[in-house]
N, C-alpha and C positions, 0 to 999 in steps of 0.2 A: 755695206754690201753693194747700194750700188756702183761706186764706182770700181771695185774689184769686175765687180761686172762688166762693167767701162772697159777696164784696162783688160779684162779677157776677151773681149769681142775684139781690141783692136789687137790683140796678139793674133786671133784667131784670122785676120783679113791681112797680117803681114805677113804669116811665116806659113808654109806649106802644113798642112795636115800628118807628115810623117816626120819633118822638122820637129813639131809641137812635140807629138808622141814620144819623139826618142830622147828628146832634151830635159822633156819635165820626168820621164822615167828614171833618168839618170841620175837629175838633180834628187829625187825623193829617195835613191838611193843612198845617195850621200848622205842627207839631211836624218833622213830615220833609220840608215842601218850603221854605215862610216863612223859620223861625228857620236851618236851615242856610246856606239863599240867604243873608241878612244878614251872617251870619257870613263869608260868602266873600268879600261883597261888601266888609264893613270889613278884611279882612286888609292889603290895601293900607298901609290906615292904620292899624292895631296890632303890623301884624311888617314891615315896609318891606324891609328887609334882604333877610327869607325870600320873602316875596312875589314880589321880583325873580328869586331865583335856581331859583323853580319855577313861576313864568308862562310859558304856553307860547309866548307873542306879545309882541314888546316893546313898549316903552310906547307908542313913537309910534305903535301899530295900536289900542289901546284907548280904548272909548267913552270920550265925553266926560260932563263932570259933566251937564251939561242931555240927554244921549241915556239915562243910567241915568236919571234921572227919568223922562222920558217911559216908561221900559221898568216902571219900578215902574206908573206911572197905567194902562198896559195891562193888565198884570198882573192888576190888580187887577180893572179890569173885567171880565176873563174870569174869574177866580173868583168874580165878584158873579154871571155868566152861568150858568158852570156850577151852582152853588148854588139857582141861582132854577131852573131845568132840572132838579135836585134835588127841589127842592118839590115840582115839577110832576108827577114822575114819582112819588112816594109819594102824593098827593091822588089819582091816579088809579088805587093802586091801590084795589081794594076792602076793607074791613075795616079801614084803619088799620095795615097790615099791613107789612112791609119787603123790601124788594128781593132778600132773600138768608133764609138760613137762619136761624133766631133761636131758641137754649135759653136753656136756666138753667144748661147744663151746658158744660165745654169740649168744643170738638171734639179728637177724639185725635188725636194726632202724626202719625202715618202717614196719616191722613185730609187734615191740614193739609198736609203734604208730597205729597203727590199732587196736589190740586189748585191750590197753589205753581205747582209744575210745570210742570200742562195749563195751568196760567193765563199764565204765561211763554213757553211757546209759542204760545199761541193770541196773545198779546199780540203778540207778534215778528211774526208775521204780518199781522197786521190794521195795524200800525203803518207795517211797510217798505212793504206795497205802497200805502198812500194818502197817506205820504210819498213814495214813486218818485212816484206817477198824478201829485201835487202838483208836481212838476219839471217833468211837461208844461210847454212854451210857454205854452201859454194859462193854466194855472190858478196858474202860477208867478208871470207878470204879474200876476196878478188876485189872489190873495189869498197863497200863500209866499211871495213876495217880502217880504213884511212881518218875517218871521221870520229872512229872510236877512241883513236889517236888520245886524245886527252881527255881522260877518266873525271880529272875535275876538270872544266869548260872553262873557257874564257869566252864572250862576247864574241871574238871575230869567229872562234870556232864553229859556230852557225855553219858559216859556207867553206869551213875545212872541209871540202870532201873532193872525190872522183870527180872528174870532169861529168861520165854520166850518171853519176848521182847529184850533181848540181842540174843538171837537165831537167832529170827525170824524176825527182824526190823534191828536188828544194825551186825551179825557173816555174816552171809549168804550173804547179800544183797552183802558184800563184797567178799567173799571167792566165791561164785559159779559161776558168769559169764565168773570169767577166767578159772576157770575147766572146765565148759561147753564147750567153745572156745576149748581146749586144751591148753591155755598158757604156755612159757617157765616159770618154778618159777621165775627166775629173773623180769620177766614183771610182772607176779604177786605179787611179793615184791614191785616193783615202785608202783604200781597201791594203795597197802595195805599202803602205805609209808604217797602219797598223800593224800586217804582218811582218813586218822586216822590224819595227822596233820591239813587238814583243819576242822575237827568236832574238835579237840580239839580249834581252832582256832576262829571259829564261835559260839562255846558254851562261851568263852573267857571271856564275856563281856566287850572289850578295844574293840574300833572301826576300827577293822581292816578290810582286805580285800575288800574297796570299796563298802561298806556298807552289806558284808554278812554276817558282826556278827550282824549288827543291824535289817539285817531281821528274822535272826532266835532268835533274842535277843524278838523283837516282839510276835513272835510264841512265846515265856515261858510267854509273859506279856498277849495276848489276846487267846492264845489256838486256832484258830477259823482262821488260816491263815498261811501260807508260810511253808506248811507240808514236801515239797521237798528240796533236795540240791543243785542243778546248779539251780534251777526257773523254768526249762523249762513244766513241766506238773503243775507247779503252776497257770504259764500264760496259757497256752492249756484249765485249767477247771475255770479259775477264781479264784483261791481263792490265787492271789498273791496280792487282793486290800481286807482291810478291809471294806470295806464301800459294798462289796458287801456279806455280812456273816451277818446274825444277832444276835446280841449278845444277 
C-alpha cells in the first residue's frame, strides 16, 4: 500500500488534476465495463459446453451475429458521447481542476465506505425512476425502445441505448452522487469500477450473481418489472413481482 501511495502522489504532482480525472475514468471503463463485456461475449465460443448450461435464454432467443455488431457500433458511440461530455464538463470548470476530490493522499476506508454507500443509494434512485418515467408510452417509443432491442441481453447491451438515455438513465446516475458528495476520485473510480462491471454482468445473460442477471434478464423478456439495480425501490413499489403488472 504504501508505495501505490508513492506512485499516486507522484501521478498526482505530474499530470494536471483534470488529466488524472479523465484518464483513469476512461481507463476503469475499459477495464470493468469493455474487457469483461468481450469476455462474456466470447464465452459462447471458448466454453460452448458451459455457456449452454448457464445461459439464461436458449439459443434460438439470442442476437444474431449482425445485431452484436450493430450493438458494439452503438456502444461505442455513446462512450465516444459520453467522453466528449467529459471534456466538456472539465474545460468548463475553472482552474484546470477535477470534478471530484483530488490528494496526494488516500482517502481512508471508512470515508470510502460511506460514500460507496450514499453513492449506491443515491444511484438506485436516480436510475429506477427515469428508467420507470422511460417505460412511459411515449418515451418508450421514442428513445427505450432502442434498448429493448434485445429481449435476451448480451453484456455490451448495457449501453445499447439513446444517446439521452445513455445521459440521463445510465452517465449521470453514476457520475453525480459522488460529485455531489464531494468524493476523492479514487472512491469515485471503485464506485464507477463496480457499477459498470455489475451492468455488464447482469445484462450478461449467464446466470450469475445469485440471480441478478435473471432478474434483469426478466426485465428484457417482460418489460413491465425489476426497473432497479440493488431491488430495493423494486420491492418499496411492487414492481419486483410480475404477477402484480398487467400485461
Amino acid at each position: 500500500m504504501p508505495k501505490l501511495e508513492t506512485l499516486w502522489a507522484t501521478i498526482v504532482t505530474t499530470y494536471s488534476p483534470s488529466t488524472i480525472e479523465f484518464t483513469g475514468t476512461l481507463l476503469v471503463q475499459i477495464l470493468a465495463f469493455w474487457i469483461p463485456s468481450l469476455v462474456y461475449l466470447a464465452l459462447p465460443s471458448l466454453l460452448p459446453a458451459w455457456s449452454t448450461r448457464h445461459k439464461i435464454q436458449p439459443a434460438p432467443k439470442q442476437p444474431t451475429k449482425k445485431e452484436i455488431q450493430y450493438c458494439v457500433q452503438v456502444v461505442l458511440r455513446n462512450q465516444l458521447l459520453t467522453s466528449a461530455l467529459h471534456i466538456v464538463q472539465l474545460k468548463l470548470l475553472q482552474g484546470n481542476t477535477s470534478s471530484y476530490t483530488l490528494t496526494s493522499t488516500f482517502p481512508a476506508l471508512p470515508i470510502i465506505a460511506r460514500d460507496f454507500v450514499l453513492s449506491l443509494l443515491a444511484r438506485e434512485a436516480l436510475f429506477y425512476y427515469a428508467h420507470r418515467f422511460l417505460h412511459r408510452p411515449y418515451f418508450y417509443v421514442r428513445i427505450h425502445k432502442q434498448h429493448h432491442k434485445f429481449t435476451a441481453p448480451i453484456s455490451l447491451a448495457a449501453q445499447f441505448a439513446h444517446p439521452i438515455e445513455q445521459i440521463f438513465a445510465n452517465a449521470l446516475p453514476i457520475s453525480l452522487p459522488p460529485q455531489l458528495l464531494g468524493s476523492h476520485v479514487l472512491t469515485f473510480w471503485v464506485f464507477l469500477a463496480y457499477e459498470l462491471f455489475v451492468t455488464a454482468t447482469v445484462h450478461s445473460g449467464f446466470d450469475f450473481f445469485g440471480g441478478k442477471a435473471k432478474m434483469h434478464d426478466l426485465h428484457h423478456e417482460k418489460f413491465n418489472l425489476n426497473y432497479g439495480s440493488i431491488g430495493l425501490l423494486d420491492w418499496v413499489h411492487g414492481t419486483d413481482r410480475l404477477e402484480k403488472k398487467k400485461e
